[in-house]
C-alpha positions as CSV (number, residue, x, y, z in Angstrom):
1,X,21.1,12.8,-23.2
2,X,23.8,13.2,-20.5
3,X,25.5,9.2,-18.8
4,X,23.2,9.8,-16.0
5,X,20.0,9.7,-17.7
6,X,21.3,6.5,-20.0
7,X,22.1,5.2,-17.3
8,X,18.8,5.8,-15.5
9,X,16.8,4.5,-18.5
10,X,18.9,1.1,-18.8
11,X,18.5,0.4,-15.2
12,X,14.6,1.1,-15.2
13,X,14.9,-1.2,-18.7
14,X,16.7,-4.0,-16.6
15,X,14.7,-3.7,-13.8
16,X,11.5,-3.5,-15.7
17,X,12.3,-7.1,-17.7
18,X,13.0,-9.2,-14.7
19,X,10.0,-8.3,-13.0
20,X,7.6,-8.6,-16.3
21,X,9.0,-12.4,-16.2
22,X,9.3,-13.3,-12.2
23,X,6.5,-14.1,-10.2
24,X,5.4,-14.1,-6.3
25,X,7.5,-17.2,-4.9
26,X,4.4,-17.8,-2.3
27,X,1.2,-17.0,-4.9
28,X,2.3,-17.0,-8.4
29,X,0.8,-13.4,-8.3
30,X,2.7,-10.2,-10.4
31,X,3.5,-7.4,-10.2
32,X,6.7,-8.1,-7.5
33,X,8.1,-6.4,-4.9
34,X,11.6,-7.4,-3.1
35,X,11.4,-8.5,0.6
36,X,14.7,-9.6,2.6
37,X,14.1,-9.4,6.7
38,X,17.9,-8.6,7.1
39,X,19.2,-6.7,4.4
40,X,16.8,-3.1,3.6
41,X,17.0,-2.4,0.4
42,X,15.6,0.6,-1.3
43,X,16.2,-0.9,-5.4
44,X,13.7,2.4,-6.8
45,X,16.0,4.5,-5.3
46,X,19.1,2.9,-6.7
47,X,17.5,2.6,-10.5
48,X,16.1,6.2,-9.8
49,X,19.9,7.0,-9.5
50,X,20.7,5.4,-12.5
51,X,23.4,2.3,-10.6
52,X,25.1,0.1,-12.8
53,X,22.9,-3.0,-13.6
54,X,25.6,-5.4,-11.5
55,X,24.4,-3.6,-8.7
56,X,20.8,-3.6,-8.9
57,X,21.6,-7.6,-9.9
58,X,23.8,-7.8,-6.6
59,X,20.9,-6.5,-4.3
60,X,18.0,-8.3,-6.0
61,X,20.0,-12.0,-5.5
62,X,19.7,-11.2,-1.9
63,X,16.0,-10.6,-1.9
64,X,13.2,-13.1,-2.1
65,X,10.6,-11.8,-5.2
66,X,7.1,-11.3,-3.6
67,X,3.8,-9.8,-4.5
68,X,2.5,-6.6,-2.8
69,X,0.0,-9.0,-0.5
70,X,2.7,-11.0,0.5
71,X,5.2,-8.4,1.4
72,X,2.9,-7.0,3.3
73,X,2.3,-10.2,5.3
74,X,5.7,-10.7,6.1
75,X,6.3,-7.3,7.0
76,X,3.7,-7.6,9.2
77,X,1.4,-4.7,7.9
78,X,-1.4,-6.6,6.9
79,X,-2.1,-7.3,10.5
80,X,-1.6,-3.1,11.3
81,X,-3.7,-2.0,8.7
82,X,-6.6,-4.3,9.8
83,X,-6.2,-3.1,13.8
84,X,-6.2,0.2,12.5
85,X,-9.4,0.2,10.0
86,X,-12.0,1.8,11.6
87,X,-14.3,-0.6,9.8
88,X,-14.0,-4.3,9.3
89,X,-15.3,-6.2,6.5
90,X,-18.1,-7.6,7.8
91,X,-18.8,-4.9,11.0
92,X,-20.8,-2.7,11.1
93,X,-21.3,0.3,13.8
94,X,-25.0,0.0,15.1
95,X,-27.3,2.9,14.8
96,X,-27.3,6.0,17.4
97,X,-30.1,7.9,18.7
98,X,-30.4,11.5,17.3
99,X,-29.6,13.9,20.4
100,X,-31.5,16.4,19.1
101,X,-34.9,14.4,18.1
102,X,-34.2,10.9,19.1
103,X,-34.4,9.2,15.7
104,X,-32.0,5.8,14.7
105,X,-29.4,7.7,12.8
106,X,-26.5,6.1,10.7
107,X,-24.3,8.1,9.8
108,X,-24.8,10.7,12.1
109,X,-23.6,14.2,11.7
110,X,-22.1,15.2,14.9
111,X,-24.6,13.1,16.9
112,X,-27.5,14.5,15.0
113,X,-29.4,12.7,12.4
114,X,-29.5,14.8,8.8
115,X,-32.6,16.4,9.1
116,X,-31.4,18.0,12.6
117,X,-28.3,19.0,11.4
118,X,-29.3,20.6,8.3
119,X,-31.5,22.2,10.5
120,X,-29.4,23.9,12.9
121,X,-26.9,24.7,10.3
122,X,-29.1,26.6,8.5
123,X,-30.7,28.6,11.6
């Protein structure tokens, strides 16, 4: 086993122990993520690399520990991924008339219901 890969084992080791006994600071909830607004960090990369544990230690004190719902609140993303779902939890797209036969449809295969589009695919 060359120093790298030690050193890449003993930093996943480390890093792998502080998370299994920290918590979300806002929910109580595990697994953890780090979140800091002004300082990016990128810690899997740095354990990936195999940095000495003081390292990893210096970067973590200057992060807040956070669950993956969290962190994604204050990075804002929550709010992104909802605008961006093309359904809602609790919408629901109404049903469209069949252009070929006129029948409620949902889903609707390119504006078709199923029987009309199976039908015209097969002919």
């Amino acid at each position: 086993m060359s120093y790298s890969e030690q050193n890449k084992l003993i930093a996943k080791a480390h890093v792998a122990a502080i998370r299994k006994k920290t918590f979300c600071i806002h929910c109580g909830n595990q697994p953890i993520e780090w979140h800091n607004e002004e300082y990016e960090i990128n810690s899997n990369r740095r354990v990936a690399l195999g940095f000495p544990v003081s390292v990893i230690d210096e970067e973590i004190s200057k992060c807040e520990a956070v669950c993956r719902s969290c962190h994604m609140e204050f990075d804002r993303r929550t709010g992104e991924l909802l605008a961006a779902a093309p359904q809602q939890k609790g919408y629901s797209e109404p049903p469209i008339l069949c252009s070929n036969c006129g029948l409620e449809t949902k889903p609707n295969w390119r504006g078709m219901c199923r029987r009309c589009y199976d039908y015209q695919r097969r002919h």
